[in-house]
ZAZAGU-818226 format. One record per atom (N, C-alpha, C): chain; atom name; x, z negated, y negated. Coordinates in steps of 0.001 Angstrom, whole numbers. Example, Ala and Ser with C-alpha at 12.3 -4.5 7.8 and 13.67 -1.06 7.14 Angstrom:
BEGIN
BALO   c    a        px        pz        py
BALO   A    N     13190     -7800      5690
BALO   A   CA     12300     -7800      4500
BALO   A    C     13200     -7800      3300
BALO   A    N     12850     -7080      2250
BALO   A   CA     13670     -7140      1060
BALO   A    C     12900     -7870       -30
***
This chain:
BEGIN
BALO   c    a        px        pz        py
BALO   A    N   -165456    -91120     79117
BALO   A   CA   -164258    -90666     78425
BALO   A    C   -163171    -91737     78451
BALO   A    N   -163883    -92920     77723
BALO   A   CA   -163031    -94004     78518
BALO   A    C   -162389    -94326     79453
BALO   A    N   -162916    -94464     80801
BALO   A   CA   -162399    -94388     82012
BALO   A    C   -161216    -93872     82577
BALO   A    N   -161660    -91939     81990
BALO   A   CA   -160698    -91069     81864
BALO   A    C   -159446    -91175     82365
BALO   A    N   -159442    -91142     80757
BALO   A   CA   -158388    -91086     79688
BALO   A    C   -157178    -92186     80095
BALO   A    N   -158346    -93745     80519
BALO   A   CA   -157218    -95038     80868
BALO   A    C   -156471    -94375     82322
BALO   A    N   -156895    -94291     83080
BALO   A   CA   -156299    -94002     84085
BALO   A    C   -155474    -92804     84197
BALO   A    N   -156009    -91768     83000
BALO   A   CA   -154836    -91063     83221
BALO   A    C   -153540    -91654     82783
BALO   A    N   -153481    -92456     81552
BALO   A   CA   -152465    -93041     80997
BALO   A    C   -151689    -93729     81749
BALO   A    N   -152467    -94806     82784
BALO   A   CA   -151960    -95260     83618
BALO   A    C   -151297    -95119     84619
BALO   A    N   -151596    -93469     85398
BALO   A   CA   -150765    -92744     85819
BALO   A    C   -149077    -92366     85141
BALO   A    N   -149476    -91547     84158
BALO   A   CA   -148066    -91526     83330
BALO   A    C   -146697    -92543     83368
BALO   A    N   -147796    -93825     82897
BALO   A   CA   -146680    -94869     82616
BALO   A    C   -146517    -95473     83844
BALO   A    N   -146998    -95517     85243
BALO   A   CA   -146782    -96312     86656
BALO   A    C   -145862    -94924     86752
BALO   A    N   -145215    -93765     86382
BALO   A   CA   -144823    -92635     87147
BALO   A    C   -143223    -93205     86304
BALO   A    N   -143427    -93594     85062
BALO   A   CA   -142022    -94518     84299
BALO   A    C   -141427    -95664     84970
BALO   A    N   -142567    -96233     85529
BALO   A   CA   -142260    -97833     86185
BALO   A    C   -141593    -97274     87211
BALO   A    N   -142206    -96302     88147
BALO   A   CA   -141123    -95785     88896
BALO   A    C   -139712    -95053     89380
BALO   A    N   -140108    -94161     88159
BALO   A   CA   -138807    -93639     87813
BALO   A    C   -137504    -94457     87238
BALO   A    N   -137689    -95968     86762
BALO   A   CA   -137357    -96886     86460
BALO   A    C   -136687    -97620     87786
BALO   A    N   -137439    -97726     88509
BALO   A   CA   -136900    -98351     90393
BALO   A    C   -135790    -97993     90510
BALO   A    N   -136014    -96630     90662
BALO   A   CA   -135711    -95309     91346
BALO   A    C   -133934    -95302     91057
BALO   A    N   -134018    -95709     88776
BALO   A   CA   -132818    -95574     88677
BALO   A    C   -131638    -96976     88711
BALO   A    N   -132622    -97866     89121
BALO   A   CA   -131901    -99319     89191
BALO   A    C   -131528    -99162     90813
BALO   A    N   -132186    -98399     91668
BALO   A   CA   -131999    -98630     93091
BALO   A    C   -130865    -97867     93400
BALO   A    N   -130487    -96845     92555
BALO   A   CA   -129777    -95731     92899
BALO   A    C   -128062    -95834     92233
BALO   A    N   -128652    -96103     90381
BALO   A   CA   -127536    -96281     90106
BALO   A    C   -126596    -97271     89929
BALO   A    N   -127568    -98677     90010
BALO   A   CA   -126949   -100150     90402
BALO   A    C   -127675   -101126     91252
BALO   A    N   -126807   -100302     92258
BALO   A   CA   -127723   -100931     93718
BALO   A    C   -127412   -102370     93789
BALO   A    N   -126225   -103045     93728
BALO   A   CA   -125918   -104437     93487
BALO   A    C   -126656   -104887     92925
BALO   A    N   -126964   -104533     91426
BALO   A   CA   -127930   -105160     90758
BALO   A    C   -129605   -105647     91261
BALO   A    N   -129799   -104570     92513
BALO   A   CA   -131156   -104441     91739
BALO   A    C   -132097   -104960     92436
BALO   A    N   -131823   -106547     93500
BALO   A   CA   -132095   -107396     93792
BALO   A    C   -132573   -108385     92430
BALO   A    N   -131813   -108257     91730
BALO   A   CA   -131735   -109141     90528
BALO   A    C   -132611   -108909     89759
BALO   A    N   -132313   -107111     89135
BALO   A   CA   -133326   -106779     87862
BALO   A    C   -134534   -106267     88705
BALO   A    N   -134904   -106126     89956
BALO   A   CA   -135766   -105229     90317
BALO   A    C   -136969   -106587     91220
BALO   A    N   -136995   -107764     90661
BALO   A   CA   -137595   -108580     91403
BALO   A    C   -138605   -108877     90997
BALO   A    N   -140048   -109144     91964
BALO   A   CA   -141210   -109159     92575
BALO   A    C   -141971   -109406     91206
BALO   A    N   -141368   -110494     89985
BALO   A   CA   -142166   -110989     89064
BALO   A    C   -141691   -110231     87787
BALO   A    N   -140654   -109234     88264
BALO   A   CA   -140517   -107947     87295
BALO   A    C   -141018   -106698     87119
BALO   A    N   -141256   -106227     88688
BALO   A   CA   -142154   -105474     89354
BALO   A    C   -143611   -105901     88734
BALO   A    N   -143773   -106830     88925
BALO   A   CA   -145877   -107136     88296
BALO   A    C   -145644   -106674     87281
BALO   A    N   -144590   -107483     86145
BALO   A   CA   -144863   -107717     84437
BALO   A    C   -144899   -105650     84286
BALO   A    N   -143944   -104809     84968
BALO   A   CA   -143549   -103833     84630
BALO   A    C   -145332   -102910     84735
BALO   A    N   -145621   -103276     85772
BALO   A   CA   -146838   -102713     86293
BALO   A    C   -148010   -103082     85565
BALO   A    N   -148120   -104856     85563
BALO   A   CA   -149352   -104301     84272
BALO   A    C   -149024   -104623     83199
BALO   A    N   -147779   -103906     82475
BALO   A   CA   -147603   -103488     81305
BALO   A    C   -147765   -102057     81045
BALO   A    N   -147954   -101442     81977
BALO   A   CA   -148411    -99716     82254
BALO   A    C   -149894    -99991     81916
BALO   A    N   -150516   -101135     83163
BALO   A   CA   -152033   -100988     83011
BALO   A    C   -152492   -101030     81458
BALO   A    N   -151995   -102338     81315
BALO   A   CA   -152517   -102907     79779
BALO   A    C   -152708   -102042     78601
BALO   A    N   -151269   -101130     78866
BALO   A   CA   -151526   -100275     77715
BALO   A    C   -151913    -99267     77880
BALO   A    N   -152258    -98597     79155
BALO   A   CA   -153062    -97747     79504
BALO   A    C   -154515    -98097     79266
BALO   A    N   -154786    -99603     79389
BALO   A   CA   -156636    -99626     78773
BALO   A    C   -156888    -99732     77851
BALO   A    N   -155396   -100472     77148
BALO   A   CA   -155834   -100055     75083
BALO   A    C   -155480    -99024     74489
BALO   A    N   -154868    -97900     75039
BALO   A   CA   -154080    -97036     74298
BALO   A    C   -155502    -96300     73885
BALO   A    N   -156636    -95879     74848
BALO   A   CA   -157692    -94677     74244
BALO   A    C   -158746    -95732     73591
BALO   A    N   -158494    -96224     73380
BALO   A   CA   -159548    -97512     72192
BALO   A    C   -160192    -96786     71525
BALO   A    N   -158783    -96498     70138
BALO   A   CA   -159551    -96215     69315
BALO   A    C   -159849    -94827     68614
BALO   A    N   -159363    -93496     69330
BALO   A   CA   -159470    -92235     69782
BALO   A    C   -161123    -92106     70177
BALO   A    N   -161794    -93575     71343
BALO   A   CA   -162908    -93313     71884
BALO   A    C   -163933    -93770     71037
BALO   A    N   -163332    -94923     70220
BALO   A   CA   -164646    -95514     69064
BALO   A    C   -164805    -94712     68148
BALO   A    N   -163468    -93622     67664
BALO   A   CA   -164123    -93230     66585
BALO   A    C   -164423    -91468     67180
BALO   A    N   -164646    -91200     67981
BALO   A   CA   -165392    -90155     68574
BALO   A    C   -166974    -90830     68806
BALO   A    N   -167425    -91351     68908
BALO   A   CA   -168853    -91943     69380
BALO   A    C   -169182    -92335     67973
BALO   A    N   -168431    -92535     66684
BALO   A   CA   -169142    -92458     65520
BALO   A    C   -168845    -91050     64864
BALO   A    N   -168760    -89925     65442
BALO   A   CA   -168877    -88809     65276
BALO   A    C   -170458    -88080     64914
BALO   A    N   -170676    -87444     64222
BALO   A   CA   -172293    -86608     63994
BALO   A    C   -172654    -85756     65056
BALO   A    N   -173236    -85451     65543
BALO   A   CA   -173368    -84402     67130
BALO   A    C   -174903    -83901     66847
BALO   A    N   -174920    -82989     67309
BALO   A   CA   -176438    -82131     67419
BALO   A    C   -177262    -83027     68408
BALO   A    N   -178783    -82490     68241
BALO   A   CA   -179235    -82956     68979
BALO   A    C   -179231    -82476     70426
BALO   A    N   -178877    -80999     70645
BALO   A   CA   -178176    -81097     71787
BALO   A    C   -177096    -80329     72008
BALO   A    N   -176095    -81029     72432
BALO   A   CA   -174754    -80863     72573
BALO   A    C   -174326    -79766     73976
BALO   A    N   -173281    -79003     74286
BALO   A   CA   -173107    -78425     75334
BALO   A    C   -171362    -78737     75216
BALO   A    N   -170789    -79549     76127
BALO   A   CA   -169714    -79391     76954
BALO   A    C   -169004    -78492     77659
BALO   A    N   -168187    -77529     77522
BALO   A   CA   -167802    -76841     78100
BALO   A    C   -166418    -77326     79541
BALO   A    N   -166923    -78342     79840
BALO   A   CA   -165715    -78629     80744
BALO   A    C   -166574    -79940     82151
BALO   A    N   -165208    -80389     82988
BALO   A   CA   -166021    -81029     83855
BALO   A    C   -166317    -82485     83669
BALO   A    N   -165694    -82706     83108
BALO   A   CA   -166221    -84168     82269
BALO   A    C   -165878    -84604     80863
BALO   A    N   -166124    -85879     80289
BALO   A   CA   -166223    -85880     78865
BALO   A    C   -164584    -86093     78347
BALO   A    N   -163874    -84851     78395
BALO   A   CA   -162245    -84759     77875
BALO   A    C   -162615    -85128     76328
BALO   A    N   -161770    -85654     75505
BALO   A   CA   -161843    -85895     74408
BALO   A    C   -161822    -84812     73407
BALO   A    N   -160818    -84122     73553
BALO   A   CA   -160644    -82749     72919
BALO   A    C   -162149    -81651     72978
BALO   A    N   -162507    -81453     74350
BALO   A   CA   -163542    -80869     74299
BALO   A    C   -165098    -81558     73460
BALO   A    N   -164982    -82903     73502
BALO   A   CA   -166087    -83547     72612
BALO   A    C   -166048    -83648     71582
BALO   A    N   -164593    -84014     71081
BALO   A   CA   -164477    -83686     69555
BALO   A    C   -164892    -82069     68637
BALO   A    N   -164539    -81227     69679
BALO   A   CA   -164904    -80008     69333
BALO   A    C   -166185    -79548     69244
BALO   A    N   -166903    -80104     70164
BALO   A   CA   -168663    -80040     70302
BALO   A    C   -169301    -80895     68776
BALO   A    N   -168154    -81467     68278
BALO   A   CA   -168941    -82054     66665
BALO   A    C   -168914    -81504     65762
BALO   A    N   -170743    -81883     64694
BALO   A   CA   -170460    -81241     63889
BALO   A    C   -169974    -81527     62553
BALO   A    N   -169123    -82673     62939
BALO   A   CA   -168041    -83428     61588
BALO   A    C   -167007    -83008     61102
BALO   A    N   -166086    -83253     60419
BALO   A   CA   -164579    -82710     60640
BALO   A    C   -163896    -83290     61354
BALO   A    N   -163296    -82339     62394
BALO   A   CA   -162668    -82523     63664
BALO   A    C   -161120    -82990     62956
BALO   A    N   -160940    -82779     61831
BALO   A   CA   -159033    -82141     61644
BALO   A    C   -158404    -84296     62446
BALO   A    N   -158943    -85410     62058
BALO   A   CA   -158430    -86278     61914
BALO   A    C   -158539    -86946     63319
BALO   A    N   -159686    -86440     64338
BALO   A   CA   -159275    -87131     65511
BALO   A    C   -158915    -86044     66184
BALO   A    N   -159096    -84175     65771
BALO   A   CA   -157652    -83993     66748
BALO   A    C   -156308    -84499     66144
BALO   A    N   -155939    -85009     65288
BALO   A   CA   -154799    -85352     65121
BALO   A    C   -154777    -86367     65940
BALO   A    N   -155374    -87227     65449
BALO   A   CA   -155359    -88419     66487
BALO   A    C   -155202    -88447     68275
BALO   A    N   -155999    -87198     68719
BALO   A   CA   -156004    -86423     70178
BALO   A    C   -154242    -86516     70440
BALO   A    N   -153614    -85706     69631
BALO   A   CA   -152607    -85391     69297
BALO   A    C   -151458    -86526     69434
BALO   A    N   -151612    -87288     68746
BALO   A   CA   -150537    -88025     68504
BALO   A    C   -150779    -89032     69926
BALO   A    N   -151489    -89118     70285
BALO   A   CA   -151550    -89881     72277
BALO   A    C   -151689    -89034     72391
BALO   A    N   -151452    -88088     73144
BALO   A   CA   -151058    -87062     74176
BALO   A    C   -149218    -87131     73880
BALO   A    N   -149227    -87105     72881
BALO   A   CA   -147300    -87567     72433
BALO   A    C   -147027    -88383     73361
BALO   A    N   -147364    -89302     72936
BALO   A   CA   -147371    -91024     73800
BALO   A    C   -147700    -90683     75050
BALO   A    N   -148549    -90181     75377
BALO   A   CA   -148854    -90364     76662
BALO   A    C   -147905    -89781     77705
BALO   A    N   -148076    -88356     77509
BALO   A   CA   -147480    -87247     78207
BALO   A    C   -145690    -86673     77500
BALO   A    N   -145655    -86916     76749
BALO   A   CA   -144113    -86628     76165
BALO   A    C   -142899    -87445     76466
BALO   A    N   -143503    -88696     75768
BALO   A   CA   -142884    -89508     75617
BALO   A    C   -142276    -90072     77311
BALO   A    N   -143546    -90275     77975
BALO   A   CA   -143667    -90498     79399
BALO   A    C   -141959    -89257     80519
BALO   A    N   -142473    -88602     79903
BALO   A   CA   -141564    -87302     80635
BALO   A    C   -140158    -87477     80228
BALO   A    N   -140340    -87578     78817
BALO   A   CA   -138840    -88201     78630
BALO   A    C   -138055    -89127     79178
BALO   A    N   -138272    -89602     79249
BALO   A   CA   -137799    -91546     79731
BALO   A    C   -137667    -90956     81478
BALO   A    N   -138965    -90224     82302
BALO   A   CA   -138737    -89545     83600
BALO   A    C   -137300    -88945     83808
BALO   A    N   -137040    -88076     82869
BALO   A   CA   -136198    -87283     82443
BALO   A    C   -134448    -87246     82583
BALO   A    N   -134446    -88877     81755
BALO   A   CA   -133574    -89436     81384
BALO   A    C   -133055    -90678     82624
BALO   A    N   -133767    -91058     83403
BALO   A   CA   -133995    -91905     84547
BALO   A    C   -133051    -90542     85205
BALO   A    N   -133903    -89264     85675
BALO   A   CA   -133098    -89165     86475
BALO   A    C   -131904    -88145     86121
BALO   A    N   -131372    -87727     84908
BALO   A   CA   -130272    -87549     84322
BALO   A    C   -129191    -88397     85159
BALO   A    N   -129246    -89627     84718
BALO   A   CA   -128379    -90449     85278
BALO   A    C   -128233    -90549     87096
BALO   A    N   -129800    -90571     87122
BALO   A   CA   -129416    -90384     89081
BALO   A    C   -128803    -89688     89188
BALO   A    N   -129040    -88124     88644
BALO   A   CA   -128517    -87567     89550
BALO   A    C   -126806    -87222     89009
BALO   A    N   -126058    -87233     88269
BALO   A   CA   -125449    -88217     87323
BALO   A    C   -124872    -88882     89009
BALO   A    N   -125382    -89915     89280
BALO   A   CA   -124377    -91107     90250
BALO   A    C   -124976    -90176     91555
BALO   A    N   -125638    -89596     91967
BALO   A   CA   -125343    -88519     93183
BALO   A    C   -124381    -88211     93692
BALO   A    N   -123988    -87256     92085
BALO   A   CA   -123070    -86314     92329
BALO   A    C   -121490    -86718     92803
BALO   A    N   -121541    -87938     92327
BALO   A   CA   -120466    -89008     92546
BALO   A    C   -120344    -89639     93901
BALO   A    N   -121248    -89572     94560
BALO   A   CA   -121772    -89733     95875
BALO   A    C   -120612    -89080     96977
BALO   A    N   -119583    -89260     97883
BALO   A   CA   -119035    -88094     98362
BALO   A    C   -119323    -87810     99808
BALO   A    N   -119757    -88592    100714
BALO   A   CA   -120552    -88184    102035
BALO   A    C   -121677    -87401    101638
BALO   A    N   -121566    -86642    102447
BALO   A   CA   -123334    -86184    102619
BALO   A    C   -124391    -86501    102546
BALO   A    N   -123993    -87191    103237
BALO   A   CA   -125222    -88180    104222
BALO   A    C   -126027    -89491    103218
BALO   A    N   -125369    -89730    102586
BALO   A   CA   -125459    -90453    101375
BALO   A    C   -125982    -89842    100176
BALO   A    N   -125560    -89098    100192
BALO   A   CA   -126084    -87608     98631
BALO   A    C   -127841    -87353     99451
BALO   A    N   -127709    -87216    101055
BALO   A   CA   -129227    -87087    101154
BALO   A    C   -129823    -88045    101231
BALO   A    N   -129499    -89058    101630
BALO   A   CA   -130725    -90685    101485
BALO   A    C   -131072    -90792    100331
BALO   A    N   -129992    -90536     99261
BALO   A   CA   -130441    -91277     97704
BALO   A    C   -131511    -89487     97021
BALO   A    N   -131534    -88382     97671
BALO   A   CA   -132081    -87338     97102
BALO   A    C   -133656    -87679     97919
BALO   A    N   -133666    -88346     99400
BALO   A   CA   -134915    -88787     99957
BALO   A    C   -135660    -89405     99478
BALO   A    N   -134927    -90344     99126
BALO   A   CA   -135607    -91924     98230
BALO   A    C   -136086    -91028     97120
BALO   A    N   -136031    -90232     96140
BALO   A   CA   -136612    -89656     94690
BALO   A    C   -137518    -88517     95597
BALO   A    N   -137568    -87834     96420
BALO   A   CA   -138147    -86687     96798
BALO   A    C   -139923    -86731     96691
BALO   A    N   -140394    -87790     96593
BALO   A   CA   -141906    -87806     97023
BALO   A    C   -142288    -88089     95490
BALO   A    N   -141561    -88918     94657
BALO   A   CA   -142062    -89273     93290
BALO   A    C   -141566    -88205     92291
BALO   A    N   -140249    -87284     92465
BALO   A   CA   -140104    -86308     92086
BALO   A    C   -141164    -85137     91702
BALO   A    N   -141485    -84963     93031
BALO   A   CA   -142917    -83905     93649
BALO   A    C   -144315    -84456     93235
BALO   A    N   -144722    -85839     92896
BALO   A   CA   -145914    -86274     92023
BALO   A    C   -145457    -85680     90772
BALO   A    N   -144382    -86539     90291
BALO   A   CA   -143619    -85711     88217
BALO   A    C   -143776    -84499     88435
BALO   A    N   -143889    -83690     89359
BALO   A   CA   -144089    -82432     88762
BALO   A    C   -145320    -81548     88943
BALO   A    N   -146505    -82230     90110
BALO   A   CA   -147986    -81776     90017
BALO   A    C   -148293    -82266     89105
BALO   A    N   -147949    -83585     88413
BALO   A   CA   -148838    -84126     87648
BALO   A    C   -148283    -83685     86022
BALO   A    N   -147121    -83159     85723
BALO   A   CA   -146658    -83148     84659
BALO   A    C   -147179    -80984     84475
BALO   A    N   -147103    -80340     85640
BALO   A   CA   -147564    -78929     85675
BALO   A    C   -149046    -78885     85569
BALO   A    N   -149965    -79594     86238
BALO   A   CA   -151208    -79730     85966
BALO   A    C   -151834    -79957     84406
BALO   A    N   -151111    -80569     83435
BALO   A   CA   -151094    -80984     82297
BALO   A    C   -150415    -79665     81558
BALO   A    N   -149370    -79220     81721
BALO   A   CA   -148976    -77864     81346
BALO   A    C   -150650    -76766     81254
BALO   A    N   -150929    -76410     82542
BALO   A   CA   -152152    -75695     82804
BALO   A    C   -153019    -76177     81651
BALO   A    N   -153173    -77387     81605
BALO   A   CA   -154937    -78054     80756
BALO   A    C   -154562    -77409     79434
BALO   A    N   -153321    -77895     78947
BALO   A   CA   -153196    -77640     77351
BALO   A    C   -153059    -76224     77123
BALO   A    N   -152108    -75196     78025
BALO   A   CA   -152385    -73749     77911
BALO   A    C   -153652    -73401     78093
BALO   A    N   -154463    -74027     78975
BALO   A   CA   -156481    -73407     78869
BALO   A    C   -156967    -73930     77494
BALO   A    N   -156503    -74743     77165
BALO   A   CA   -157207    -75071     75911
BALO   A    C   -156429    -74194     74814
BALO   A    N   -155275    -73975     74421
BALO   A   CA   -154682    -73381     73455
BALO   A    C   -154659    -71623     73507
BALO   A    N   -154444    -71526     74315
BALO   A   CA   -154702    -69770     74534
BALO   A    C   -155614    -69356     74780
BALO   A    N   -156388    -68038     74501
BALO   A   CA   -157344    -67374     75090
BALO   A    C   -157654    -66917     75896
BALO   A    N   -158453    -67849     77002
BALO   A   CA   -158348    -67695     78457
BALO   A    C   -159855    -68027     78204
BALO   A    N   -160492    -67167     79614
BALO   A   CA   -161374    -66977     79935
BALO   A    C   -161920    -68802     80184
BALO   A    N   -163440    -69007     80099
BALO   A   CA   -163949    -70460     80375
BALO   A    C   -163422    -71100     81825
BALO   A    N   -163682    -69999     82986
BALO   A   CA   -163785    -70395     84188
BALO   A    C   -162098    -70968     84547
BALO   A    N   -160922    -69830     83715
BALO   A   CA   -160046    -70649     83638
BALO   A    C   -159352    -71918     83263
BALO   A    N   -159933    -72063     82271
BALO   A   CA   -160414    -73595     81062
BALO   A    C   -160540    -74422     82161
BALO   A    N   -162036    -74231     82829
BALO   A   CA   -162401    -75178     83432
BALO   A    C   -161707    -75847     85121
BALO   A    N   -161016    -74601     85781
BALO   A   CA   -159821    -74786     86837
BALO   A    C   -158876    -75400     86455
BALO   A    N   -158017    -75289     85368
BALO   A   CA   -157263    -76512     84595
BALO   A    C   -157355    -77203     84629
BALO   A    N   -158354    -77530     84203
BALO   A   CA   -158664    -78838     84178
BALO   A    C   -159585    -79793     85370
BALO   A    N   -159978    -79082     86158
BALO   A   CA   -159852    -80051     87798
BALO   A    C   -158725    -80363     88340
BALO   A    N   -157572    -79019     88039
BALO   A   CA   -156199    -79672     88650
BALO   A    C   -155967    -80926     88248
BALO   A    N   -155966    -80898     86754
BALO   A   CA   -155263    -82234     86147
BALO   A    C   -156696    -83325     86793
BALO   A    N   -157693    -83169     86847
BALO   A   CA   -158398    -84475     87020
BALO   A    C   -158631    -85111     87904
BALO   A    N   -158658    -83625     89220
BALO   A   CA   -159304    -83979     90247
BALO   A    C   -157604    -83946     91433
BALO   A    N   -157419    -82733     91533
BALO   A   CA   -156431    -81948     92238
BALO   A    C   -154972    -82875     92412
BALO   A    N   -154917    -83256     91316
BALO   A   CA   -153357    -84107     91357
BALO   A    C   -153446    -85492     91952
BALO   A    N   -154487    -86111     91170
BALO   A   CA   -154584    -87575     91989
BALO   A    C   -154678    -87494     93840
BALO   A    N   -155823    -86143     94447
BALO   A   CA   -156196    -86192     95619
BALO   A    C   -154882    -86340     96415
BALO   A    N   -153626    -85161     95976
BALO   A   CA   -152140    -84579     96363
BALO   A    C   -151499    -86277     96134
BALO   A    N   -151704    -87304     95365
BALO   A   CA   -150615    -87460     95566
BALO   A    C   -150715    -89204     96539
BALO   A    N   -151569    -89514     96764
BALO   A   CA   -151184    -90248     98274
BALO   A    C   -151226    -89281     98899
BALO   A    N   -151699    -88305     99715
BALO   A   CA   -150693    -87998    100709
BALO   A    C   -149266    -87200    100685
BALO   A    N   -148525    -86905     99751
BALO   A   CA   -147410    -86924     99244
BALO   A    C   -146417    -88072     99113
BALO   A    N   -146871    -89376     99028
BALO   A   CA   -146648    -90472     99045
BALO   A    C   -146369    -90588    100548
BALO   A    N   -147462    -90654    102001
BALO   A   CA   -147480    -90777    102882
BALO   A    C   -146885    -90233    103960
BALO   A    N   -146082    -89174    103154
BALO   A   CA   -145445    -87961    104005
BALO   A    C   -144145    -88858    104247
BALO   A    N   -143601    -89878    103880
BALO   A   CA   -142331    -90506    103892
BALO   A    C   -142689    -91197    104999
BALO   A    N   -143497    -91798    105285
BALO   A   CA   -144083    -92904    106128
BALO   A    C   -144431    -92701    107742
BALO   A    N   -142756    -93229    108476
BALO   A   CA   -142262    -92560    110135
BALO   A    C   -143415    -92657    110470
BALO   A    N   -144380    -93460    110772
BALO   A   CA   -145766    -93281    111545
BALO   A    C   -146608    -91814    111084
BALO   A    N   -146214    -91414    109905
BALO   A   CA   -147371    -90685    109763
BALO   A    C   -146771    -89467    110201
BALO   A    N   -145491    -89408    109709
BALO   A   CA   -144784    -87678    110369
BALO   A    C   -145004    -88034    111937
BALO   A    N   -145011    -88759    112701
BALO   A   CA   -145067    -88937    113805
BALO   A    C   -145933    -88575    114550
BALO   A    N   -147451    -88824    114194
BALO   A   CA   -148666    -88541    113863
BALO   A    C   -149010    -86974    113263
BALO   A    N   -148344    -86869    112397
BALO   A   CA   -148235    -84772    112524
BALO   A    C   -148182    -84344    113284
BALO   A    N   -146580    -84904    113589
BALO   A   CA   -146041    -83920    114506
BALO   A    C   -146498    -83938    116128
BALO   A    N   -147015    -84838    116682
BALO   A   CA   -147679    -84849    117917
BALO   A    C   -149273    -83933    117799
BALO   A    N   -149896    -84328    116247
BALO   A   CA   -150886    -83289    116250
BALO   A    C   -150058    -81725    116473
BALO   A    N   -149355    -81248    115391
BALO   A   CA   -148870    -80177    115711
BALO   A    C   -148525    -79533    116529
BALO   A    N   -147539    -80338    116815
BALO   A   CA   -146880    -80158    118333
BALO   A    C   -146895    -80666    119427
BALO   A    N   -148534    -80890    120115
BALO   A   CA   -148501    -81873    120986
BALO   A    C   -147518    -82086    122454
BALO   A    N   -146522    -82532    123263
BALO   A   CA   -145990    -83035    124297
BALO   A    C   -146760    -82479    125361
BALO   A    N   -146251    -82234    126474
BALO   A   CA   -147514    -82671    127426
BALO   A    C   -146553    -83729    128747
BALO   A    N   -147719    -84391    129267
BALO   A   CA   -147303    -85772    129693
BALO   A    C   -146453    -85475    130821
BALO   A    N   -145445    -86512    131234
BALO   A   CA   -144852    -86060    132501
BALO   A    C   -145408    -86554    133369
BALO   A    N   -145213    -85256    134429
BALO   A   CA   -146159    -86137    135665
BALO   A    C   -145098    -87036    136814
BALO   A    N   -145679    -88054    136675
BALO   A   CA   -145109    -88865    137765
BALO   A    C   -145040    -88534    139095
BALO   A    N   -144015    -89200    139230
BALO   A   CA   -143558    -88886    140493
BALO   A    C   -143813    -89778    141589
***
């Protein structure tokens, strides 16, 4: 559950660190030699990690001093917090609150700040008056855009399977998107930018055939 939970967090907040780049690269490009340098980049990054490995602390200690049957049944694909808290037979009301109030933090708060990053991009886009320019700076956001939104829709899905009355098998598809499905999508979503690799498509796709010499 531990494990989880950190890395999902850690996702979230590396998706801020980026959206953060994104708006120093875009909307003060002068600058962002300055604010965007190598030993700002680390501190930014594992300040995501860090608090991504303390944030489910203490959500996870005080679930494991929870009362539980002697045998328990899980209804999901691994140990989600929400679903374990629910499998107890204590009162649940104070660590789903607790569930609750990080998932705020995690996922809200996270989206906001996404949100607001690119408000402003797109904001200095529009201000943009070549073309050609309006599409480099829409290129540069296009791949981290398209992660913010498997990974922020996948999370949509989990909490509607859990809150509405939906069948288990749906419950449980939810929630591979968010666990499994999004992380797999998004290096190669990432990689799709990367000239060697379209290059590498597109000769699979469309292979050439060789000229013959003469």
């Amino acid at each position: 559950m531990y494990l989880f939970h950190s890395f999902s967090c850690s996702e979230a907040f590396i998706l801020v660190v980026m959206a953060y780049d994104r708006y120093v690269a875009i909307c003060l490009p002068l600058h962002y030699p300055v604010l965007m340098t190598p030993q700002t980049s680390a501190v930014l990054a594992a300040s995501a990690w860090l608090t991504a490995l303390f944030l489910p602390i203490p959500a996870v200690v005080q679930t494991s001093q929870m009362a539980f049957d002697s045998t328990v049944h899980i209804y999901n694909c691994f140990c989600d917090h929400l679903a374990v808290v629910q499998a107890s037979c204590s009162d649940t009301t104070p660590q789903t609150f607790m569930g609750f109030c990080i998932a705020m933090v995690v996922s809200f708060l996270p989206l906001l700040l996404v949100l607001f990053s690119y408000a402003h991009i797109l904001t200095s886009v529009l201000r943009i008056n070549s073309q050609e320019g309006r599409s480099k700076a829409f290129s540069t956001c296009g791949s981290h855009l398209l992660v913010v939104g498997t990974y922020y829709s996948s999370i949509a899905i989990a909490y509607v399977a859990y809150r509405a009355d939906l069948p288990l098998d749906f419950h449980i598809m939810g929630n591979v998107v968010y666990a499994i499905l999004t992380p797999v999508l998004n290096p190669l979503i990432y990689t799709l930018r990367n000239k060697d690799i379209k290059a590498a498509i597109t000769n699979i796709s469309c292979p050439q055939e060789p000229k013959n010499k003469e």
